[in-house]
Each structure stands twice: as structure tokens, then as C-alpha cells.
N, C-alpha and C positions, 0 to 999 in steps of 0.2 A: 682585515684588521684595521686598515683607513677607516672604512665607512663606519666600525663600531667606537673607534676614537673619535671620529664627526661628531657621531649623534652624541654616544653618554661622556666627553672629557673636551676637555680644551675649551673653545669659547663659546658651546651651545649644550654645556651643562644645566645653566637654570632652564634652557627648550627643554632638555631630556626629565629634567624632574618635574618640568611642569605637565608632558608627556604620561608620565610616572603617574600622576597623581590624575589626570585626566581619567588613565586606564584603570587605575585601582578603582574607583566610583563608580563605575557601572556594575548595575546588576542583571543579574540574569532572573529573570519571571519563571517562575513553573509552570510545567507542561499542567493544563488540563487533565482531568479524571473523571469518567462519568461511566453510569450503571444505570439499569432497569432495574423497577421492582413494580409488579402488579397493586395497583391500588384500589382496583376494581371487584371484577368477578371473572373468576378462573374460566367460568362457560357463561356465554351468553346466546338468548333469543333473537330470533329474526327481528331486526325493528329496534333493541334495545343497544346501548354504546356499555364501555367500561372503560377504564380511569389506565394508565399506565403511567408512572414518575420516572421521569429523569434527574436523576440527581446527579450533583457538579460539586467536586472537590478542588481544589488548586484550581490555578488556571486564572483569567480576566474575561470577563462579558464585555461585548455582546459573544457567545458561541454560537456552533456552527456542531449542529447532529446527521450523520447518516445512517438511518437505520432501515434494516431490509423485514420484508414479511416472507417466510416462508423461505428464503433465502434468495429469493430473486425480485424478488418487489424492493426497488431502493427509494426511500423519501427523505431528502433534503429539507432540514426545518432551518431557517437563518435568525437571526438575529436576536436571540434569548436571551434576557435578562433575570429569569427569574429562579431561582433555585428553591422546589425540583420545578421544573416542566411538565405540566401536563398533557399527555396525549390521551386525547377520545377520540374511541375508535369502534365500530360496529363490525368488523374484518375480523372473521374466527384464521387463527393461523397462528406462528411463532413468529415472535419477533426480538429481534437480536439488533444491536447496537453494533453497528459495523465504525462509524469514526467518530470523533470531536474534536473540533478546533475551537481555538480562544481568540481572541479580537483581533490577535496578527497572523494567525494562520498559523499558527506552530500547533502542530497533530500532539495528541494527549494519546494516552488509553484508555481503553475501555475493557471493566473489568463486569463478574457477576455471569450469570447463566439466562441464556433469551428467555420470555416470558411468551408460554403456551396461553393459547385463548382459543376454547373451541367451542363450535355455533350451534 
């Protein structure tokens, strides 16, 4: 009971409220969101690439993608600025969006269904 008379009463009332007021002004940032969608071709040729978008909802750039092929293949893309992202890619397989981070590392979700690509 001392220590909460210290802080909020007696002679370090204008600390406590300026305390107060310190804490009230902070905001909290939103997590990150991001999803695949094919932008390409659903099947491709030996030789030829196709398009896959990442698109970003909430969150701050630069992000940070991990996304697996087939479900064991993981590729690490950094520093992306652009909303969507595009991946070319000549790799017949599924690919699934496994994480996303935003410019301080706070993990987002990932929503939507992998995107099949087959050769």
C-alpha cells in the first residue's frame, strides 16, 4: 500500500500522471496478414516460369515471407516493400505460405489455401 501512495498520491502525483499520460499514447501496430493467390498458370512447361502474389494486409514494411514447396522446401524472401510481391517460379509443386513478419518481427498470419503448380 506504501509503494502505491509513492507512486499515484502525495508528492509524486504530477510523476504518476505524467506516467499516465506517457502510457496512454502508445500504440500498438498490427500484426501482419498475408496470402497467396496464383497469378500465373496453374500448370507450366519445362523452361517456362509463372507468377505467384503475395499480398499484405495490416502490418509495416519491410516484411519478412516463409514459404515451403511441397512442404519441405522453405525459402526465406527479406525485405519487401511492395504489396503484392511477386514470385517467379519454374518449380512445379504446392506452395503454402508458412510465416510473415513486419519490420519489427512481430509474426502476422497467414491465411488462404497453397497454391498447386504442376510441370
Amino acid at each position: 500500500m506504501k509503494t502505491f501512495y509513492r507512486i499515484f498520491g502525495g508528492k509524486n502525483r504530477k510523476r504518476a500522471l505524467m506516467l499516465f499520460a506517457l502510457i496512454s499514447t502508445l500504440q500498438v501496430a498490427a500484426q501482419p496478414e498475408a496470402w497467396l493467390t496464383l497469378a500465373g498458370n496453374a500448370s507450366i512447361c519445362p523452361g517456362n516460369n509463372t507468377s505467384i502474389q503475395v499480398n499484405f494486409n495490416l502490418g509495416t514494411p519491410p516484411f519478412i515471407i516463409v514459404y515451403s514447396i511441397d512442404g519441405t522446401t522453405l525459402v526465406t524472401i527479406k525485405d519487401i516493400y511492395v504489396n503484392p510481391y511477386v514470385i517467379t517460379t519454374s518449380t512445379p509443386g504446392t506452395y503454402a505460405l508458412e510465416h510473415v513478419y513486419d519490420f519489427d518481427g512481430t509474426p502476422g498470419t497467414t491465411t488462404g489455401s497453397p497454391v498447386n503448380i504442376t510441370g
